[in-house]
C-alpha positions in Angstrom: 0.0 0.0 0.0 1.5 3.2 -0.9 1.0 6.3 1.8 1.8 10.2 1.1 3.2 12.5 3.5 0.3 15.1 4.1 0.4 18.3 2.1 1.5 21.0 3.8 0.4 24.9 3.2 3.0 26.3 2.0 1.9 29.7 4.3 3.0 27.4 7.4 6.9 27.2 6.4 7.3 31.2 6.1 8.5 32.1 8.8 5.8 34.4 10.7 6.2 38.1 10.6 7.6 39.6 13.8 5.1 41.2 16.2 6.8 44.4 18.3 4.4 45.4 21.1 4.6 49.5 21.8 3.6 51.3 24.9 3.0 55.0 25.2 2.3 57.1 28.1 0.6 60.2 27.2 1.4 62.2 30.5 5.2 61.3 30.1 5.6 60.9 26.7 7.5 57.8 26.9 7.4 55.0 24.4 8.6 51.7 24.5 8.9 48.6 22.0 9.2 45.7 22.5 10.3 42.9 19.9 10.3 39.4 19.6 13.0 36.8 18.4 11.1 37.2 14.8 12.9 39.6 12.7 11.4 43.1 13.0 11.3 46.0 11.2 9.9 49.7 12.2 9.9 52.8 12.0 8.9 56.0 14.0 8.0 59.1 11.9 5.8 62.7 12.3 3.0 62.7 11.0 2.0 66.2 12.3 2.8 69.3 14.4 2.1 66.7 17.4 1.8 63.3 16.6 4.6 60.4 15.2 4.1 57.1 14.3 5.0 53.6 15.3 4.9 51.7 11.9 6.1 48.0 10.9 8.2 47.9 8.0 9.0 45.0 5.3 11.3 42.7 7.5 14.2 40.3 5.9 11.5 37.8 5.4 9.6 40.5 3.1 6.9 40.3 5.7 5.5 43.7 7.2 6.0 44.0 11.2 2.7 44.0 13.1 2.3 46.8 15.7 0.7 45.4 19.5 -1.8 43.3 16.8 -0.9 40.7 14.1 -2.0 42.2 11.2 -2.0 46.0 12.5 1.1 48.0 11.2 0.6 51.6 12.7 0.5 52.6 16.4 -0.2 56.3 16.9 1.2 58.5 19.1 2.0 61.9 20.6 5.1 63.7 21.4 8.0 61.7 22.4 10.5 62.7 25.1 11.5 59.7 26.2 12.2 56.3 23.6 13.3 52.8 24.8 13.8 50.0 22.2 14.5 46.8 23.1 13.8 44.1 19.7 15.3 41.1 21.3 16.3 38.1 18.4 16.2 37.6 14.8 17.8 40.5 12.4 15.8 43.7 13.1 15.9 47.3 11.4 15.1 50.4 13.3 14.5 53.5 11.7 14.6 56.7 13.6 13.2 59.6 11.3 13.1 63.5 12.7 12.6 62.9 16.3 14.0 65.9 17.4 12.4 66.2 21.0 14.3 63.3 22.8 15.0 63.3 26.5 16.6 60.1 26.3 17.5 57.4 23.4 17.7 53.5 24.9 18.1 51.2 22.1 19.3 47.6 22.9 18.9 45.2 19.2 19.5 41.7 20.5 20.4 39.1 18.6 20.6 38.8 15.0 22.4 41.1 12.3 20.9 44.5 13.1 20.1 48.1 12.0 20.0 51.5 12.9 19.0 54.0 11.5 18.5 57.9 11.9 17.6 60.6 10.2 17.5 64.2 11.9 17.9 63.1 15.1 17.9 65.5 18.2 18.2 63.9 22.2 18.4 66.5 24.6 20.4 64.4 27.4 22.2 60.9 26.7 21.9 58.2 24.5 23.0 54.3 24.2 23.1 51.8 21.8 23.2 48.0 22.5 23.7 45.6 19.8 24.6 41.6 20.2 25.3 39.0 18.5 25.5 39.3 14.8 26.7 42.0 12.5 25.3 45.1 13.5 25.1 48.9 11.8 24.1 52.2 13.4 23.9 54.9 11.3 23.4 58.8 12.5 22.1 60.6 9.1 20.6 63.4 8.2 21.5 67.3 8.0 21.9 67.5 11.5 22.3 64.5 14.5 22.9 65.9 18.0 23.2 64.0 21.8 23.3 66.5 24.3 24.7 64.2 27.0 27.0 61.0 27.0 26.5 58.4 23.5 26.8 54.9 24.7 28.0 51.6 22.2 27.9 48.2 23.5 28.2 44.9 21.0 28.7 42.2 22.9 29.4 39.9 19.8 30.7 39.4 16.3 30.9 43.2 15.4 29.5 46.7 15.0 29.6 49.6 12.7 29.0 53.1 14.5 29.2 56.2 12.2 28.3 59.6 12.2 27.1 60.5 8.7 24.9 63.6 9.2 26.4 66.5 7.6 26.7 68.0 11.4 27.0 65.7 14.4 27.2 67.0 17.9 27.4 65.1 21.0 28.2 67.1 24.1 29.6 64.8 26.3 31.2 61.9 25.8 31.4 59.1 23.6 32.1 55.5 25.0 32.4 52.1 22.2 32.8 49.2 24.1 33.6 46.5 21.4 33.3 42.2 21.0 35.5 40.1 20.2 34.4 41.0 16.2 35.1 43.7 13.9 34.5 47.1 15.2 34.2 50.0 13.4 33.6 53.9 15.1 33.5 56.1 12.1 32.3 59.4 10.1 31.1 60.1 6.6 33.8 61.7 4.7 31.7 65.2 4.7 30.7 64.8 8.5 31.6 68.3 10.7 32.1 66.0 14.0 32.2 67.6 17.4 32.6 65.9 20.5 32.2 67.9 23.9 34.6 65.4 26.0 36.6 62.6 25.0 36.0 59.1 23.2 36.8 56.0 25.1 37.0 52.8 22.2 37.4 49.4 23.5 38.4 46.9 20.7 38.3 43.4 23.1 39.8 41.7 19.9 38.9 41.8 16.4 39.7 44.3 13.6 38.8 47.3 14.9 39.4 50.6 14.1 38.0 54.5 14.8 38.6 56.6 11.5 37.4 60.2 11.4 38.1 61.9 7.9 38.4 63.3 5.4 36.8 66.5 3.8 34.8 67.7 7.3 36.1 68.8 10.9 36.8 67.3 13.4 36.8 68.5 17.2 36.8 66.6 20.3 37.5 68.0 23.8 38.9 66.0 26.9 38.4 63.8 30.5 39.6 65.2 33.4 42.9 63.8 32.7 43.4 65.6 29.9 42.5 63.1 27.2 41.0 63.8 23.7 41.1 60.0 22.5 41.8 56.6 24.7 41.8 53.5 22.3 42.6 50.4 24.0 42.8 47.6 21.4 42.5 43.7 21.1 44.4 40.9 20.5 44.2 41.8 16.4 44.8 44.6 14.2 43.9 48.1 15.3 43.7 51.0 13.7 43.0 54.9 14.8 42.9 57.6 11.6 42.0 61.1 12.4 42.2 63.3 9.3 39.8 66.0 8.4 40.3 69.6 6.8 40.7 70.9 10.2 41.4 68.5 13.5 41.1 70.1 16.8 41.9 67.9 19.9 41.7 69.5 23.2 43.6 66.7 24.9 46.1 63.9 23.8 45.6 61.1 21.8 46.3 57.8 23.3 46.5 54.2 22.0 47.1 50.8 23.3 47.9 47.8 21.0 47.4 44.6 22.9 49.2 42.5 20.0 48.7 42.4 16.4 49.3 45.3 13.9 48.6 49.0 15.4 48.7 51.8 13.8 47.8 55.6 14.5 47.3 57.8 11.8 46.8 61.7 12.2 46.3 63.9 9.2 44.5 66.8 7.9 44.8 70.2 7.0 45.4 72.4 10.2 45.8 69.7 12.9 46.0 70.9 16.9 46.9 68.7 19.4 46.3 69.2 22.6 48.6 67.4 25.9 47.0 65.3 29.2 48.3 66.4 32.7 51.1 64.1 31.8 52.4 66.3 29.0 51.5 63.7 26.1 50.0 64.6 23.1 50.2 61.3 21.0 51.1 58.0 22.2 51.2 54.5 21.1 52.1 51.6 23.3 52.5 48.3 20.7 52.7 45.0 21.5 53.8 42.2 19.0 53.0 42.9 15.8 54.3 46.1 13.6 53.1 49.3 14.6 53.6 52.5 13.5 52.2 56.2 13.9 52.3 58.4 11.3 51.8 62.2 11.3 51.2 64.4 8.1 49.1 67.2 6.8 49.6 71.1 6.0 50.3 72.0 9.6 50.5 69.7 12.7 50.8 70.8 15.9 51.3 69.1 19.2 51.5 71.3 22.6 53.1 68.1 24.7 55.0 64.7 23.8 54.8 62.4 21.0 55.4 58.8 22.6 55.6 55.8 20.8 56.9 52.4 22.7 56.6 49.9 19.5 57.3 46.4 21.5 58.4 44.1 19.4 58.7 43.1 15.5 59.4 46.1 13.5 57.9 49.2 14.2 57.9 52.8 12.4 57.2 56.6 13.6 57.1 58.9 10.4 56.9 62.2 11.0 57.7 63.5 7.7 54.8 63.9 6.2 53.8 67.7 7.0 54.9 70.8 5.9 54.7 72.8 8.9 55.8 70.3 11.8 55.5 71.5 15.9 56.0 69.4 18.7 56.0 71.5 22.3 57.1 68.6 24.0 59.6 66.7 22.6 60.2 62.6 20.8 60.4 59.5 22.6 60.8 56.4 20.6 61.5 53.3 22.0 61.6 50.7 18.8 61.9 47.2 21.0 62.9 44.1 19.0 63.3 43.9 15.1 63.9 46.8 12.6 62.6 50.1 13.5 62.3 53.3 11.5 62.6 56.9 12.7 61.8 59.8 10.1 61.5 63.3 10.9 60.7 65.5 8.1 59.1 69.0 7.2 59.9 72.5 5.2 59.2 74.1 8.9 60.4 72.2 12.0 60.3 73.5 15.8 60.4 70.7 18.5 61.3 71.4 21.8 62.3 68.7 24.5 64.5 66.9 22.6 64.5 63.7 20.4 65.1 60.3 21.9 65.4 57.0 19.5 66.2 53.5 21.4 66.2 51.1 18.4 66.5 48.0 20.7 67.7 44.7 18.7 68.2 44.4 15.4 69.2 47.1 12.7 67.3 50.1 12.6 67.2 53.7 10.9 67.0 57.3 12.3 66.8 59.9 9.6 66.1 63.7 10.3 65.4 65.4 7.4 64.0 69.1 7.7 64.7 72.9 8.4 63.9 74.4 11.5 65.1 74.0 15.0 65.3 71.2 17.4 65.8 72.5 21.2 66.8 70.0 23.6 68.9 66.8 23.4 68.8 64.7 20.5 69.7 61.5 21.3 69.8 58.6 18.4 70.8 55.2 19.3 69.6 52.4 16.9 70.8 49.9 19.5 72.2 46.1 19.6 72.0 45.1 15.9 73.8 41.7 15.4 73.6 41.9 11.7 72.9 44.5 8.8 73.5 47.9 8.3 72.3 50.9 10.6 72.0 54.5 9.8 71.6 57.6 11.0 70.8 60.9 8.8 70.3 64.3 10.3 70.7 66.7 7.4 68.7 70.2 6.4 65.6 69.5 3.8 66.2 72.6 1.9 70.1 72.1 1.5 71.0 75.2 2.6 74.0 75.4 5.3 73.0 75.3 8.9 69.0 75.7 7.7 68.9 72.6 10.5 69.7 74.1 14.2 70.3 71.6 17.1 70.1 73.8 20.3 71.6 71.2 22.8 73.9 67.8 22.3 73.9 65.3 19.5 74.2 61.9 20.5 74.8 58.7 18.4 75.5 55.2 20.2 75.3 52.0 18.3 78.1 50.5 21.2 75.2 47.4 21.8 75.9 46.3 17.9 78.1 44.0 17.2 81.2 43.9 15.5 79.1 41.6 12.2 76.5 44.7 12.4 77.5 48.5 10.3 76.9 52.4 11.1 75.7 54.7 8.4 76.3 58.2 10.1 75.2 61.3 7.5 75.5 64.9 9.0 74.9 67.7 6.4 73.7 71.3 6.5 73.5 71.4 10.6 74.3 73.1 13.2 74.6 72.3 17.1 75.1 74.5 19.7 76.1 71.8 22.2 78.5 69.1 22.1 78.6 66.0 19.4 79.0 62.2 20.5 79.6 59.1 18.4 80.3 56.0 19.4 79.9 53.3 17.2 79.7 49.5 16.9 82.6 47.1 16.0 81.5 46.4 12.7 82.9 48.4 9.8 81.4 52.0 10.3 81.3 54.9 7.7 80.6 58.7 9.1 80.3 61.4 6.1 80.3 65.2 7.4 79.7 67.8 5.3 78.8 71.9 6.5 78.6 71.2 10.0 78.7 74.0 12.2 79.6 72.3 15.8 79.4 74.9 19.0 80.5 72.0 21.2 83.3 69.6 21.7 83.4 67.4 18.4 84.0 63.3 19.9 84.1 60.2 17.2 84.6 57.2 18.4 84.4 53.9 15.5 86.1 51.6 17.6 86.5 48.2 15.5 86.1 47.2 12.2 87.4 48.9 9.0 85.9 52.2 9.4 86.0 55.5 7.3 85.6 59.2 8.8 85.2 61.6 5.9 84.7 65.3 7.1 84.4 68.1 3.8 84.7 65.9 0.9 81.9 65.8 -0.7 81.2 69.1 -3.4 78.5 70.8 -1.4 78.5 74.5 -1.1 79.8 75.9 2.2 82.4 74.5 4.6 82.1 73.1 8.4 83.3 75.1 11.8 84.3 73.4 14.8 84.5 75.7 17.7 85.7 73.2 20.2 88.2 70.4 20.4 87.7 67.5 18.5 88.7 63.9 18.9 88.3 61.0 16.4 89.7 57.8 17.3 89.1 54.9 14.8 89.9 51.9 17.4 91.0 48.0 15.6 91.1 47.9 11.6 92.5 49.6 8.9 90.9 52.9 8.9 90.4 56.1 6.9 90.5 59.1 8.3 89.6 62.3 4.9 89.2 65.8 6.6 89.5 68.6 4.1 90.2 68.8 0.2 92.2 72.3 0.5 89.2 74.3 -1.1 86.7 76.8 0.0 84.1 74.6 0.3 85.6 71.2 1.5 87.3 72.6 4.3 87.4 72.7 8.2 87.5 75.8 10.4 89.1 74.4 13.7 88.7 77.2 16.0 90.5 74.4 19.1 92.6 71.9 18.6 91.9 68.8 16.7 93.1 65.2 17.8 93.1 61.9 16.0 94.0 58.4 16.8 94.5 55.3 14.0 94.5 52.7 16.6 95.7 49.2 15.5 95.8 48.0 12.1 97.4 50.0 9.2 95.3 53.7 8.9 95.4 55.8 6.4 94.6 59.8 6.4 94.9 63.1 4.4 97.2 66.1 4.7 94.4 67.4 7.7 96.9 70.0 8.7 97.3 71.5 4.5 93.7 70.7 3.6 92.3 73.0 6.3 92.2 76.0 8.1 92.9 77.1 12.1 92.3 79.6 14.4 94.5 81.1 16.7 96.0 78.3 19.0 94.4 75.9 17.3 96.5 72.9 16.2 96.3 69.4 14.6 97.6 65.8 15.9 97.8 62.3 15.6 99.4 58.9 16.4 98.7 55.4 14.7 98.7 56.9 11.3 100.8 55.1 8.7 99.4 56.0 5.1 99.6 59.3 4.0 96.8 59.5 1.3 97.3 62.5 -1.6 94.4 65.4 -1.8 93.3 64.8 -5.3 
């Protein structure tokens, strides 16, 4: 006997259209939805002077939400002043259209890949924004979106996009994203005029997050009581912070915390302002493992307090080169960690005061200083304990003009943690210090080139091992160097080349004190230094451990 399964409707297998029930209290003016695990799908909208509407929308199941009534779609009601949301499971949309009377915004999504949207929105005091598991997007759109108190964004799974796209977006306090172990994303529309009364507090927790603010709009965002613009703390993956607008004002400091992976910070813009915290920092970036990097650029960047950067391991990277007006009130500190780390310092207009510090840490790494201006302050560059490969150091003018770089305090370059298999690169050109110069190099074979130095301080090179080469005024660039102090080069184990002076206007030394040099072991080789320069009163050369006299040419 042969049997058929009964036939079933195909109306039972849809999946039923979500039900949201809505509450509204007249005297109050609160409303409240309430959703189901169904996916839902409404909107509130003005309909008059005085009256909005709760309306169910086409869901992802292209069924209409019912309002409070299967089969009813609308829910009138008065003036809000007071809207909590709360849609529970399946993926819901939420559409938030000229409500510009809002005490207070609760929205918690639930489940599901969710929605948000709004579209002139205006809420008097704070606002917060829930969203769980699932892919989840809140969007603030419109001509105008404005919280008056704190904005509060939790997603407590898989991932969230926040971003300010109306043309002007105003919260007054502050703004808190506390993130999942997914992807999460605080961000602006490219025309967005952003301003934030306090600071922004972004919690990755894991994932590839990242809080970009750019490009053609302003940005402004005051501070905590510490004195704090921005505080990312990533996750466990790649992070990423991007301010750049046509204008960026911060009140307070920018501050980021890599917990491993890949972190960058990226500031940029037109006219950028950075303000410091009660700890005198104005940028900072603590790595992890991974390679992570901050990079500064834009028309004209200014910092009233420190640029930090403490890269961990793996190779890491802070370029500041990419501005043409650079100012940094409180200084450099770069400390690179393991693998090879990059220091670049660049701009038409420099002024930095409090000094430059580079600690490369292991492995070969680069410090390169390439601008006109003045540094004031010790600058201290020392790519560290390379055990292999070749290190270098550049500190040279940008426009090539002699002495268009001023150091007002020491020079210091120590690679004495490298060793001998490891090799210096040392390039000064164009600069002048007012205090004392150091080098002490590594073992390896080392090569310093010096051409229209200016030195107000006592002159001290020190190659130590390896076959190194000291060349001071050989190379044909307009002007000639001054050393107002003694100077001592000793070139330590090796054969060795010491090349001061070629005799002519421009590839000479003015030694103003006397000038000392020592071949050390190995068979050295050197110039005519007394012929091939030129000396002040009292001033005088000598040598020892010298035993190749090398013709000018």
């Amino acid at each position: 006997m042969i049997t058929h399964a009964p036939i079933e409707a195909l109306e039972s297998r849809i999946a039923p259209a979500g039900l949201v029930m809505a509450t509204y209290d007249a005297v109050t003016h609160e409303l409240v939805l309430t959703g189901d695990d169904a996916s839902n799908a409404v909107a509130i909208f003005q309909t008059g002077p005085t009256t909005w509407r709760v309306e169910g929308r086409e869901d992802a199941g292209f069924l209409n939400t019912s309002i409070n009534v299967a089969g009813d779609e609308r829910f009138e009601v008065g003036p809000i002043a007071k809207l909590t949301v709360e849609l529970r499971g399946g993926d819901d949309s939420l559409d938030l259209i000229n409500l510009r009377s809002l005490k207070s915004l609760a929205v918690d999504m639930g489940s599901g890949s969710d929605s948000v949207e709004t579209l002139g929105l205006a809420v008097k005091g704070g606002a917060t924004f829930n969203t769980g598991a699932g892919i989840d997007i809140v969007q603030l759109d419109g001509l105008a979106a404005s919280i008056g108190g704190n904005l509060e964004i939790n997603d407590s799974a898989d991932g969230l996009t926040f971003s300010f796209d109306a043309a002007s977006s105003i919260v007054g306090g502050r703004v808190v994203l506390t993130g999942s172990a997914g992807p999460d994303v605080l961000t602006m529309a490219t025309d967005t005029n952003l301003k934030i009364g306090r600071e922004i507090v972004f919690t990755g927790n894991g994932g590839l997050d990242r809080l970009e603010f750019g490009s053609q709009g302003t940005v402004s965002i005051g501070r905590d009581a510490q004195g704090r613009s921005i505080v990312y703390e990533g996750g466990s993956s790649l992070d990423r912070l991007a301010i750049g607008s046509s204008k960026v004002t911060l009140l307070g400091s920018v501050e980021m915390n890599g917990a491993g992976g890949n972190d960058m910070l990226d500031l940029d813009g037109g006219i950028v302002s950075i303000g410091r915290s009660l700890a005198g920092i104005s940028v900072s970036l603590t790595g992890s493992a991974g390679v992570d990097e901050i990079d500064i650029k834009g028309s004209s960047f200014t910092a009233a307090g420190r640029v930090r950067f403490d890269g961990g391991t793996e190779a890491d990277r802070l370029d500041l080169s990419g501005a043409h007006r650079l100012v940094l009130k409180g200084g450099v500190s770069f400390d690179g960690g393991a693998g090879a780390d990059v220091l670049d310092i660049g701009a038409d207009t420099l002024a930095i005061s409090g000094g430059v510090t580079f600690n490369g840490g292991d492995d070969p790494d680069t410090a390169t200083i390439d601008a006109d201006g003045l540094i004031t302050g010790a600058v201290v560059l020392n790519p560290g304990a390379a055990t292999v490969g070749t290190q270098g150091v550049e500190v040279t003018s940008r426009s090539g003009l002699p002495g268009a770089l001023k150091l007002n305090g020491p020079l210091t370059i120590d690679s004495t943690a490298a060793s001998s298999s490891s090799v210096d690169r040392i390039k000064l050109t164009n600069l002048s210090i007012s205090g004392p110069l150091s080098m002490l190099l590594s073992n390896g074979g080392s090569s310093v080139d010096i051409d229209n130095l200016s030195a107000g301080g006592a002159v001290s090179i020190d190659t130590r091992g390896g076959s190194d080469t000291v060349e001071i005024e050989r190379d044909a660039t307009f002007g000639a160097s001054l050393f107002r102090k003694l100077a001592t080069i000793m070139l330590g184990d090796g054969d060795d080349t010491l090349l001061v002076g070629k005799g002519s206007k421009n590839n000479r030394v003015l030694f103003m004190a006397n000038i000392t040099a020592d071949g050390g072991t190995g068979t050295d080789s050197r110039n005519d230094i007394d012929a091939d320069n030129k000396y002040g009163p009292g001033a005088a050369y000598s040598e020892s451990a010298f035993e190749t006299l090398i013709p000018t040419v």
